[in-house]
Residue frames as qw, qx, qy, qz and C-alpha x, y, z in Angstrom:
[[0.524, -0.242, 0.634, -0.514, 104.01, 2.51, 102.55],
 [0.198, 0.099, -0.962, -0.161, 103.80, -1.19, 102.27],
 [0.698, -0.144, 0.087, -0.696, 100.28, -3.29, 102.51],
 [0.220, 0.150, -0.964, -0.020, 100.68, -6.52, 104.31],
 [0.588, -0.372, -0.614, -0.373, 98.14, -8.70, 105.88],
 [0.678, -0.616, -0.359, 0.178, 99.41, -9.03, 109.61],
 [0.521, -0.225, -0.123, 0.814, 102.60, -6.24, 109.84],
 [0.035, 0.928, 0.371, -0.014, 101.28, -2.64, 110.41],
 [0.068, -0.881, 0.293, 0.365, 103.83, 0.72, 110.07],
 [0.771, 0.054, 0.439, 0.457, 105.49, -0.64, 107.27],
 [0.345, 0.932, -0.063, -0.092, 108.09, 1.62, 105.37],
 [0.837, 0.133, -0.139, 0.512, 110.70, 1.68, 103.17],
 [0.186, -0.932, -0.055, 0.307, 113.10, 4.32, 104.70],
 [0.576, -0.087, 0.410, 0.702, 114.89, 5.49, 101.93],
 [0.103, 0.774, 0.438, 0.445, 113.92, 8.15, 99.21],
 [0.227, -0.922, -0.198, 0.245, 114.75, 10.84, 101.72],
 [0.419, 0.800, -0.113, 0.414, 117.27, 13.65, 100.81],
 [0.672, -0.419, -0.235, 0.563, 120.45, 14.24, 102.50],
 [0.121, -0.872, -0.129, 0.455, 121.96, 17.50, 103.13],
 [0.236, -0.355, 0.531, 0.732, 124.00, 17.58, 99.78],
 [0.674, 0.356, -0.119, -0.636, 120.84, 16.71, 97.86],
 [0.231, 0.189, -0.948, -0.114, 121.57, 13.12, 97.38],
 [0.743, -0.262, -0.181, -0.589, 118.97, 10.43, 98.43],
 [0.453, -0.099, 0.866, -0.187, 118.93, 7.02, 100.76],
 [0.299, 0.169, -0.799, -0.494, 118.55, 4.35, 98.30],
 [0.740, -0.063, 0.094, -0.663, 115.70, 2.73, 98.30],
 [0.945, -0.043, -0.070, -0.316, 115.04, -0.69, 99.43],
 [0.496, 0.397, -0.598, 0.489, 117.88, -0.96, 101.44],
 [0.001, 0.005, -0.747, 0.665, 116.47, -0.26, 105.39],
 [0.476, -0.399, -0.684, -0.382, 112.84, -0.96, 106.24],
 [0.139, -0.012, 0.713, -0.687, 111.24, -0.24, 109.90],
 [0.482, -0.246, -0.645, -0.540, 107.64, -1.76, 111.13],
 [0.577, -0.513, 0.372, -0.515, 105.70, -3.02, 113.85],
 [0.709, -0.251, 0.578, -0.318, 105.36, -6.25, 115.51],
 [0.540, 0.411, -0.561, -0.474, 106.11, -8.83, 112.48],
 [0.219, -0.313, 0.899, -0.216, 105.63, -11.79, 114.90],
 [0.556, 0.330, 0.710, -0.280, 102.23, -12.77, 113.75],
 [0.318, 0.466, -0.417, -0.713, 103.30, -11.96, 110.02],
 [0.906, 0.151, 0.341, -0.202, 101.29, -14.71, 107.59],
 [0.686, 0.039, 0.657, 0.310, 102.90, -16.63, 104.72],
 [0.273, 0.917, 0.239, 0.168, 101.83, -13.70, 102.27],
 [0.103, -0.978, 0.174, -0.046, 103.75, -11.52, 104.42],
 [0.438, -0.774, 0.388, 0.241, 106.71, -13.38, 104.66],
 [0.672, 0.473, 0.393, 0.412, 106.98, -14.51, 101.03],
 [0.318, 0.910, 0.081, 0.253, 106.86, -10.57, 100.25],
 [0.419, -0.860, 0.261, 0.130, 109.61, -9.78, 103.12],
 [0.755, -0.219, 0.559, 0.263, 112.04, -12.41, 101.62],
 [0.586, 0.559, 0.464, 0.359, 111.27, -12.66, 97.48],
 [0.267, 0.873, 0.357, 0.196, 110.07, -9.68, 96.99],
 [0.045, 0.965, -0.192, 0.171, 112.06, -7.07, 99.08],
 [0.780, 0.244, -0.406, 0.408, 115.16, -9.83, 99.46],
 [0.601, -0.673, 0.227, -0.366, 115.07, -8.86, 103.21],
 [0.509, 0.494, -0.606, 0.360, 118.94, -9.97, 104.71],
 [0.317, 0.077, -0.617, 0.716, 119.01, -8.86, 108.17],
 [0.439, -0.712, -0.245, -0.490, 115.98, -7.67, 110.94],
 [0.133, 0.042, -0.616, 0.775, 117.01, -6.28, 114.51],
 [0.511, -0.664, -0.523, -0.157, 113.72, -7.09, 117.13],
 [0.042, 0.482, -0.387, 0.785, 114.22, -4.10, 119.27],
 [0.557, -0.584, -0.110, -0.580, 111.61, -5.48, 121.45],
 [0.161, -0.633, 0.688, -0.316, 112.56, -6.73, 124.91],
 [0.125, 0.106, -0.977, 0.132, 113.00, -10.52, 126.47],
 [0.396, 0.310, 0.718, -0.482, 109.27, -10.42, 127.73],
 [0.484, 0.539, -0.029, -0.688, 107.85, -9.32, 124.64],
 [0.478, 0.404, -0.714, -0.314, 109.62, -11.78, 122.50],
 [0.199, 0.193, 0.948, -0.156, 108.86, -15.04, 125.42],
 [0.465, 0.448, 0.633, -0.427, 105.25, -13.78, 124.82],
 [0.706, 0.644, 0.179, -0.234, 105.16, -13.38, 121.24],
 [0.797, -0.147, 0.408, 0.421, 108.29, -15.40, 119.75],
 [0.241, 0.675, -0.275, -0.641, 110.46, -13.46, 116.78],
 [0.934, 0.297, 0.150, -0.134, 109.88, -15.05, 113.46],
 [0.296, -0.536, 0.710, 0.348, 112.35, -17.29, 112.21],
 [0.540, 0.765, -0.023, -0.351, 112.87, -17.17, 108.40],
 [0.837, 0.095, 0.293, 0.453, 115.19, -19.58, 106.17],
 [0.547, 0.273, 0.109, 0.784, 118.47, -17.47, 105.01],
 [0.099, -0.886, -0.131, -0.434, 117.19, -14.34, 107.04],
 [0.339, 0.210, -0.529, 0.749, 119.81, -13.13, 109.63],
 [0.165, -0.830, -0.148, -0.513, 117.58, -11.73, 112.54],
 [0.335, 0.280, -0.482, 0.760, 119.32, -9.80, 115.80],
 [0.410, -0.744, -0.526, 0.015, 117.89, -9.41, 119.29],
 [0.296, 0.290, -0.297, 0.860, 118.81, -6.10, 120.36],
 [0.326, -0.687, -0.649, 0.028, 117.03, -5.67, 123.34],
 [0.271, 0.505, -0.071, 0.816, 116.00, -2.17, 124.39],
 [0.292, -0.084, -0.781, 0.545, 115.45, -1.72, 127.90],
 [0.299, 0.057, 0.198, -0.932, 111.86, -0.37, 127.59],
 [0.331, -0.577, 0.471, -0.579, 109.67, -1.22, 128.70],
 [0.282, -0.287, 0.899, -0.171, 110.02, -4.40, 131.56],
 [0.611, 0.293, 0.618, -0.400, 106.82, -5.51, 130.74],
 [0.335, -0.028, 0.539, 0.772, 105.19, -6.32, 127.54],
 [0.200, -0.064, -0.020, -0.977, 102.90, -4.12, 126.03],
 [0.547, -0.335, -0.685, -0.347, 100.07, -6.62, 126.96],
 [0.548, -0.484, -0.525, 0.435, 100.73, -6.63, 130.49],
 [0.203, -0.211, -0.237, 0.927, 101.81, -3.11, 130.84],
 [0.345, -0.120, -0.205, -0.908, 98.02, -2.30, 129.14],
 [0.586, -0.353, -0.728, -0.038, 96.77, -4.50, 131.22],
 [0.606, -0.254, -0.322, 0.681, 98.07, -2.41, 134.03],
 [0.076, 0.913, 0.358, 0.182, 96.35, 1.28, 134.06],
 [0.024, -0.999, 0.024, 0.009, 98.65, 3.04, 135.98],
 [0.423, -0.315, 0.528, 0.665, 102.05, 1.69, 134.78],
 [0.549, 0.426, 0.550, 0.464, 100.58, 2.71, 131.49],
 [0.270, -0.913, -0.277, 0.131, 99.88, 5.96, 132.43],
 [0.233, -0.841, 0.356, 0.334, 103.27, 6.75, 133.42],
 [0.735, 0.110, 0.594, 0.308, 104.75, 4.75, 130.89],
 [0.328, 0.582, 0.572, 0.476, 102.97, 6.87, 127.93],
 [0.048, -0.956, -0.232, 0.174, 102.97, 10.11, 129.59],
 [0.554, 0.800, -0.018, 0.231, 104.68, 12.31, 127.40],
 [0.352, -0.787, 0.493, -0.117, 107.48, 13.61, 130.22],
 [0.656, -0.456, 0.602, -0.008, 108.92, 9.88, 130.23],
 [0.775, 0.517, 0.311, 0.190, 108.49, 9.16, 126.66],
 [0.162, 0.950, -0.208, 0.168, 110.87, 12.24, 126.34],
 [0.371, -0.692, 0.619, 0.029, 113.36, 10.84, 128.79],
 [0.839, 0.065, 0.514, 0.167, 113.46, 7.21, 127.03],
 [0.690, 0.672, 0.144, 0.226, 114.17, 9.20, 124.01],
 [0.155, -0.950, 0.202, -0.182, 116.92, 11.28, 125.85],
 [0.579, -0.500, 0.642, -0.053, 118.61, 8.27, 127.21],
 [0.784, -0.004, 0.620, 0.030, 118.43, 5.94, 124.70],
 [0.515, 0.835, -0.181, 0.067, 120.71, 7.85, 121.85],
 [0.393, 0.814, -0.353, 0.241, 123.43, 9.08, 123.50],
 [0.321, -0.524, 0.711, -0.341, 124.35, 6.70, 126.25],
 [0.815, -0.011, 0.541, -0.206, 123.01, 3.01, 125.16],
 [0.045, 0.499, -0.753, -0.426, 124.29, 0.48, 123.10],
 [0.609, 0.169, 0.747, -0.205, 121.51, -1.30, 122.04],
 [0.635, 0.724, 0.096, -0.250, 121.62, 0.35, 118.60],
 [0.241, -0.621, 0.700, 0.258, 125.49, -1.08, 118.09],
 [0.562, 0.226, 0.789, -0.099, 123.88, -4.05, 116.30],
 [0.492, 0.794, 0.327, -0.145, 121.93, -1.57, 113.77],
 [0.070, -0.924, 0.293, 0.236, 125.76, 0.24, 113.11],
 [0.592, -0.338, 0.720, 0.132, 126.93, -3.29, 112.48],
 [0.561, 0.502, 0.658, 0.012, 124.66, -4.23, 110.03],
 [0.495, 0.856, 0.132, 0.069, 125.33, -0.90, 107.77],
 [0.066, 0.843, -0.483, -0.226, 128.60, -1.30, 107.78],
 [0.304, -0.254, 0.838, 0.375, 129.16, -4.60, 106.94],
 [0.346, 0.190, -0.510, -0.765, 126.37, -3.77, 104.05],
 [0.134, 0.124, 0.969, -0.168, 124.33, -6.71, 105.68],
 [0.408, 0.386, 0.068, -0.824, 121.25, -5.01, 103.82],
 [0.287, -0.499, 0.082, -0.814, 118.25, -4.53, 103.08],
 [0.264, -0.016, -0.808, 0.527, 117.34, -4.72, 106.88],
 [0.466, -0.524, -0.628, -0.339, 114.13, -4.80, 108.62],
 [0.119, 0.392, -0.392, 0.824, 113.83, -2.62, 111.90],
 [0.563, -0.484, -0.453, -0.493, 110.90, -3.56, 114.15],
 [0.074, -0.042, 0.773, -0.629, 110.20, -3.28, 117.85],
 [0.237, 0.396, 0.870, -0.171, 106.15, -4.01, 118.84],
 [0.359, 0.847, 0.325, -0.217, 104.24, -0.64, 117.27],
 [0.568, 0.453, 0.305, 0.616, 107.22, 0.11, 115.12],
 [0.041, 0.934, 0.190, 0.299, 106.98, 3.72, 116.83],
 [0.219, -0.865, 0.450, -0.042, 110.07, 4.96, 119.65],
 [0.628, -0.484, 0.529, 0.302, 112.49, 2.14, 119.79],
 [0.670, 0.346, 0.485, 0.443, 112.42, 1.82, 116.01],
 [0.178, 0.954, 0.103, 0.217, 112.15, 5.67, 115.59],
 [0.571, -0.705, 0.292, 0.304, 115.31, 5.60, 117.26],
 [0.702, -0.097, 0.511, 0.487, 117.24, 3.62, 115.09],
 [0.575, 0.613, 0.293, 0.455, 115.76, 5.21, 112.08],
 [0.071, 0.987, -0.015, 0.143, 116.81, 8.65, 113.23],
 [0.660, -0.460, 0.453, 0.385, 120.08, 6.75, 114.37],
 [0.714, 0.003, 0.552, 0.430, 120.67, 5.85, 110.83],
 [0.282, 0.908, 0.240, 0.198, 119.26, 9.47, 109.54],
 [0.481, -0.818, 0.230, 0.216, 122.29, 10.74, 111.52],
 [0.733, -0.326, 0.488, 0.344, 124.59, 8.80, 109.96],
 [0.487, 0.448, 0.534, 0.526, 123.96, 9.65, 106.36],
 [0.075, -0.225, -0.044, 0.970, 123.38, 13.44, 107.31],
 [0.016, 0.561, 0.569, 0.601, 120.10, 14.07, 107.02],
 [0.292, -0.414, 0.262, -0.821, 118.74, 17.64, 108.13],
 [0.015, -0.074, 0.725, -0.685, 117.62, 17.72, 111.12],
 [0.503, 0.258, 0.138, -0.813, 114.14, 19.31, 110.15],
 [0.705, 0.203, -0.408, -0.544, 113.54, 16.27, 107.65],
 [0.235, 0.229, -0.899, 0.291, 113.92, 13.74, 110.16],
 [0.081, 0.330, 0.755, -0.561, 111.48, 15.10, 112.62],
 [0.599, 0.269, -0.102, -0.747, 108.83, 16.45, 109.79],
 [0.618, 0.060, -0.702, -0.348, 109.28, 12.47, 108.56],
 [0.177, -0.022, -0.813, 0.554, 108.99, 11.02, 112.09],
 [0.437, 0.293, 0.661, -0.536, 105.84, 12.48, 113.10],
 [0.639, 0.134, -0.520, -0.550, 104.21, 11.57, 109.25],
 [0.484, 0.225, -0.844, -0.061, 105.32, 8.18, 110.76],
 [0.089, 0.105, 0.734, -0.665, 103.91, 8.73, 114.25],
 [0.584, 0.298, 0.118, -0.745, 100.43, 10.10, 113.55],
 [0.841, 0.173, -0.411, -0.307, 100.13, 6.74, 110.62],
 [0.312, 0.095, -0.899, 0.293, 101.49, 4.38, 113.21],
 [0.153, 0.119, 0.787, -0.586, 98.57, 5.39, 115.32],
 [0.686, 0.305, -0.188, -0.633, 95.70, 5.21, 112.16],
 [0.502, 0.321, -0.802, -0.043, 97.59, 1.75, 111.92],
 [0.389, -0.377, 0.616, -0.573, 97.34, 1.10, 115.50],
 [0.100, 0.080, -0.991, 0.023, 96.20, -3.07, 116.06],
 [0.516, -0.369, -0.303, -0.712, 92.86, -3.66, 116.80],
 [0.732, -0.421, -0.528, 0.089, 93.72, -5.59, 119.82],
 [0.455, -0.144, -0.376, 0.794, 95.23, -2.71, 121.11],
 [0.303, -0.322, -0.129, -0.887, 92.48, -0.33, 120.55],
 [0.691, -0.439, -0.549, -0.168, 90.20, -3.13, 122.39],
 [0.642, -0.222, -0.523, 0.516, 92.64, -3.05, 125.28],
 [0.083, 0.113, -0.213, 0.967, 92.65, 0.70, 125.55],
 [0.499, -0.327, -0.587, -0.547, 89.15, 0.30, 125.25],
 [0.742, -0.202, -0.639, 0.001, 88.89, -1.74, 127.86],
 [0.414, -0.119, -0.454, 0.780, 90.91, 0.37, 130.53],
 [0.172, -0.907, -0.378, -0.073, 88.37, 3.34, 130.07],
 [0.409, -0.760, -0.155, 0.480, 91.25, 5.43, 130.14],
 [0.537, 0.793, 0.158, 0.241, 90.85, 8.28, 128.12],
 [0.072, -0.856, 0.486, 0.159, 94.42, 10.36, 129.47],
 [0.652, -0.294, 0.663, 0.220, 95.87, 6.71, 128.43],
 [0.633, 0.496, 0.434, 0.406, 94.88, 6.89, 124.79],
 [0.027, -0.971, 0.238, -0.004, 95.73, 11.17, 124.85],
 [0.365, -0.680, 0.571, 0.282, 99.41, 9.90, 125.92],
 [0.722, 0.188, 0.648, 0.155, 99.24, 6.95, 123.80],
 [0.630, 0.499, 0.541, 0.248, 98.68, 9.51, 120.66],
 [0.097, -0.964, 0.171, 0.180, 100.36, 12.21, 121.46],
 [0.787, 0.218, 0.186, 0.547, 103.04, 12.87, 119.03],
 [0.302, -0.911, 0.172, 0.223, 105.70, 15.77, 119.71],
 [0.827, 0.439, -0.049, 0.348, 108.78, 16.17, 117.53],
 [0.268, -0.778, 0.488, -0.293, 110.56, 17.41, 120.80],
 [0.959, -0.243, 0.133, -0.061, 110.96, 14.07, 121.32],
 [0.853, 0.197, 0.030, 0.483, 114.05, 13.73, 118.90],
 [0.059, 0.834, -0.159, 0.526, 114.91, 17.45, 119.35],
 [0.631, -0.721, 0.215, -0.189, 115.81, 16.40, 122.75],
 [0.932, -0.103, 0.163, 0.307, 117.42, 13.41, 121.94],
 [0.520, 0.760, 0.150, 0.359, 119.52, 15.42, 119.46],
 [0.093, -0.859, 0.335, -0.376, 120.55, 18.26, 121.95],
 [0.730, -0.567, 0.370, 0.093, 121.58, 15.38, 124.65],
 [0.940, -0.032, 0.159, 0.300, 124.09, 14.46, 122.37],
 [0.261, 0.756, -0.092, 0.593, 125.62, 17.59, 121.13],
 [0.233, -0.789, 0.355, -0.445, 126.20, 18.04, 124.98],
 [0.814, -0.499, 0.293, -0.042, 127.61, 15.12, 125.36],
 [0.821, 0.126, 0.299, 0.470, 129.36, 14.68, 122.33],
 [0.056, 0.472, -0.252, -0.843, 129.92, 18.67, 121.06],
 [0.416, 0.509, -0.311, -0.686, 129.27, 17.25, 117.42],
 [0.923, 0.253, -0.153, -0.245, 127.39, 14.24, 114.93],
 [0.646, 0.548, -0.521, 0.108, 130.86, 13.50, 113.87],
 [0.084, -0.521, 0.694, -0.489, 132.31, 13.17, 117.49],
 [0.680, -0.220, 0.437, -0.546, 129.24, 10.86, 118.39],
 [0.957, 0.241, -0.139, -0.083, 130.06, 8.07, 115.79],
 [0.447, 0.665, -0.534, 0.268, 133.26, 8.49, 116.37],
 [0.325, -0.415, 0.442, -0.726, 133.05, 7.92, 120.12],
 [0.748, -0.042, 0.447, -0.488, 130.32, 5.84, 120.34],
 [0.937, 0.225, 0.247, 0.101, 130.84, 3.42, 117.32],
 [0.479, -0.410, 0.506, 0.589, 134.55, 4.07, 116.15],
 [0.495, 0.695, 0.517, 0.067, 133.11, 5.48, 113.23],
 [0.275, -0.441, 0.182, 0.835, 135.74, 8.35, 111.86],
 [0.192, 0.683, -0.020, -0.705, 135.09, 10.81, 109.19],
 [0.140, 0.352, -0.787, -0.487, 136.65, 8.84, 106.58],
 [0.002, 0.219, 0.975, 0.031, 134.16, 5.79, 106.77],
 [0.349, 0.596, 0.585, -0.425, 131.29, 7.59, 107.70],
 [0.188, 0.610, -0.286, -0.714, 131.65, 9.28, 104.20],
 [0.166, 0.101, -0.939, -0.284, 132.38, 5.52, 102.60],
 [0.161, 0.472, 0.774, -0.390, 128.88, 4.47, 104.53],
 [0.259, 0.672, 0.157, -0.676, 127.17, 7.50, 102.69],
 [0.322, 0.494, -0.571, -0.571, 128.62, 7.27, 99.37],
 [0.166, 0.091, 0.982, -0.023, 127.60, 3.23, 99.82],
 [0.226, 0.496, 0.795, -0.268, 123.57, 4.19, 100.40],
 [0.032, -0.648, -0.042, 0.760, 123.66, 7.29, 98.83],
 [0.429, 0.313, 0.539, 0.654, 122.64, 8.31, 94.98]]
């Protein structure tokens, strides 16, 4: 885990083991929160240091009018907007009982259900590791479900078990919410609403276990869902692996 000055959940995601015993190279994908208010520290280190190529802003069109993404000389970055939620996460905690349902664990389940095996907002992230456009920067606002997507998008793709996905996911949940902003503790704060911070920190590695099963029953198998969903055949997805892979 990375220590910056203004960008909280910061990690490299590599170092993990695939299912042949091999690893994801390191310093090659990255995932984080919010990096809009990142200082001159922090983006020296994103650039120089970890020679950051490419960043996909998972967060939607309101989020980005109300807190602009940062534009960086020779950095590539992608709006891939995911369709969660309308609001942004100011207004929608501004807003007790869309937050509520928002964060209650039942609908956090379905966003994670729907937004594998049937959306194409993570076509962008598929782009980007195959044309080696690397190392890339993942970030939506808390760096916690629309980026946990991708990364378990791109744990797919290299074959990693199942079980070390969702034992590294909630490491990543539970320190995304020690990380948590301090203007978003204020706000919760502020609502008095203690089932809103419960949902808020409730972390459940059903979450991807779901996602997981909706696609096996839509797709039978891994291999069928790249294939399918990103024209991704057997033969490449192997080249992709052997690429990140040591």
């Amino acid at each position: 885990m990375y220590t910056f000055e203004q960008i909280t959940n910061f990690y490299d995601t590599g170092g993990i083991k695939i299912t042949d015993g091999r690893k994801i190279k390191k310093n090659m994908f990255f995932q984080s929160g919010d990096i809009s208010n990142a200082t001159v520290q922090d983006i020296y280190y994103l650039k120089e240091v970890l020679g950051i190529k490419t960043i996909i802003d998972y967060r939607n069109e309101y989020e980005q009018n109300e807190k602009p993404s940062l534009k960086i000389q020779g950095v590539h970055t992608i709006h891939s907007h995911v369709s969660m939620p309308t609001l942004t996460l100011t207004e929608l905690l501004q807003d007790y009982e869309a937050s509520t349902h928002y964060f209650e664990a039942q609908n956090r389940m379905r966003i994670y259900r729907e937004h594998l095996a049937k959306n194409n907002s993570y076509r962008p992230l598929i782009e980007v590791i195959r044309l080696k456009q690397v190392p890339l920067l993942q970030h939506c606002m808390l760096g916690r479900d629309r980026t946990g997507i991708g990364v378990f998008l791109l744990y797919l793709l290299l074959d990693v078990p199942l079980k070390t996905i969702v034992q590294t996911f909630l490491e990543r949940q539970k320190n995304a919410i020690e990380q948590m902003p301090e203007w978003l503790k204020v706000m919760i704060r502020n609502l008095q609403g203690q089932k809103l911070e419960t949902d808020m920190n409730y972390v459940n590695g059903d979450f991807l276990l779901v996602a997981y099963d909706e696609i096996l029953n839509e797709f039978d198998t891994i291999e069928n869902f790249f294939l399918k969903q990103f024209q991704i055949d057997k033969t490449e997805r192997k080249a992709i692996q052997d690429f990140y892979l040591e």
